[in-house]
MARLOLO-527281 format. One record per residue (C-alpha): residue in three letters; x, y, z. Coordinates in pm, whole numbers, plus 50000, padded with zeros to 5 digits. Layout:
// MARLOLO-527281
ALAXYZ;...
//
This chain:
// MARLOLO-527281
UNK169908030858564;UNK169628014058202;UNK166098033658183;UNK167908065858230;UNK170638058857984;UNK168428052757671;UNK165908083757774;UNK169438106857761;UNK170778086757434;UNK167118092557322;UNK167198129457388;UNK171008132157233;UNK169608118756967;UNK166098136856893;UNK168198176457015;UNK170828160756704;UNK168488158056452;UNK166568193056529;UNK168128222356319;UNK167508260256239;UNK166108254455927;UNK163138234256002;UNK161778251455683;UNK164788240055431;UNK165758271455321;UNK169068266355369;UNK169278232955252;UNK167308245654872;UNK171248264054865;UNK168898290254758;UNK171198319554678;UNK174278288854514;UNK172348271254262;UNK170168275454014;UNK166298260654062;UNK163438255753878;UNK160588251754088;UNK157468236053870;UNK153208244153941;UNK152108209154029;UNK148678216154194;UNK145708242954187;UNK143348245654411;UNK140498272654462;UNK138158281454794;UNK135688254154809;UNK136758220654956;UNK138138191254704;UNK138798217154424;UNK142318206754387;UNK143278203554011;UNK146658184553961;UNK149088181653596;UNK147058182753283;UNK144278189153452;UNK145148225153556;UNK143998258053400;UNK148038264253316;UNK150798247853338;UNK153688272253559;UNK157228271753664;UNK160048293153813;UNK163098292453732;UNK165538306554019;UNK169208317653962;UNK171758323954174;UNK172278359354121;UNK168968368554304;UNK167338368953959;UNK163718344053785;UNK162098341253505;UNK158478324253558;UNK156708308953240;UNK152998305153222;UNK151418286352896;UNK147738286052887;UNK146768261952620;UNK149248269452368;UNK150188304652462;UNK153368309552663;UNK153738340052876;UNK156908349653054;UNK158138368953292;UNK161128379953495;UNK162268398753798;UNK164158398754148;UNK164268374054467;UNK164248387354778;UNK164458364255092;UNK162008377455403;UNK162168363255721;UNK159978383256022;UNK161118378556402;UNK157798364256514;UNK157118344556254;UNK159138311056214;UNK158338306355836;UNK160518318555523;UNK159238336855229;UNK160628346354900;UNK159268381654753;UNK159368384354414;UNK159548418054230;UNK158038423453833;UNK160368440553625;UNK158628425453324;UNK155438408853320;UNK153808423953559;UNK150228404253451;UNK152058371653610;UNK152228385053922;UNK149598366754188;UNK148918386154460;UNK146408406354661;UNK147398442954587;UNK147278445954179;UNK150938454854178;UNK154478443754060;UNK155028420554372;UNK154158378654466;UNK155218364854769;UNK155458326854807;UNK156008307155130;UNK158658278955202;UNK156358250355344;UNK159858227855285;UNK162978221155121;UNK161238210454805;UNK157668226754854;UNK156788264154834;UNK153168278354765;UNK151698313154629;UNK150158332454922;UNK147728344154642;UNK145208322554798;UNK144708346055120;UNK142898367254865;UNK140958346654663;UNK143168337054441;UNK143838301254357;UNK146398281054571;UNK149618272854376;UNK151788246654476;UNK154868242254360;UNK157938213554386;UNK161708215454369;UNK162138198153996;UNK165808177053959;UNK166248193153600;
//
């Protein structure tokens, strides 16, 4: 009877700790604070062609605001490009991940995507990790992190 008492405080437990956003979307407070969310590894097609920090072709970030609103920055040795746009949150019924879709109003040349036009999406892989889905296209894989400034 002891045996059947942990399994069910066991499976209390585990069914607690689950939750509906597995993905951290909701915990980012996404659409109540502001968030700058900095590049912190490349990586192209071929295996072991991750680039990390100073080592990258550019250094990126985004900068999210609560208002639905970014401004990315790109410097390339010493020339900074900006950007800046609108958020849009996507979620698809059969498809348990969350993706941000970000719209070009100025900078358009920022934009990394697979169609040549004003729109990048980028996927939530956690509550302080989101990547460029530029890479489904042969683009370079962008990773970015949750930064605490």
């Amino acid at each position: 009877m002891r045996n059947y008492a942990i399994y069910i405080l066991l499976i209390v437990t585990l069914a607690s700790c689950a939750s509906d956003d597995d993905y951290g979307l909701a915990s980012t407070q996404f659409v109540f604070s502001e968030q700058k969310w900095v590049l912190t590894q490349m990586s192209g097609s071929f295996q072991n062609s991750e680039t990390k920090g100073e080592d990258m072709e550019w250094q990126e970030y985004y900068i999210f605001s609560p208002e639905g609103t970014f401004v990315k920055s790109r410097t390339v040795e010493e020339e900074v490009m900006e950007a800046t746009g609108s958020i849009e949150v996507l979620e698809y019924d059969d498809d348990p991940n969350h993706y941000l879709e970000l719209t070009f109003e100025t900078g358009k040349e920022l934009a990394g995507n697979c169609t040549g036009d004003n729109k990048e999406i980028l996927i939530y892989r956690s509550s302080t990790e989101i990547s460029s889905l530029w890479m489904v296209c042969d683009g370079p894989g962008l990773d970015y992190t949750l930064s605490n400034n």
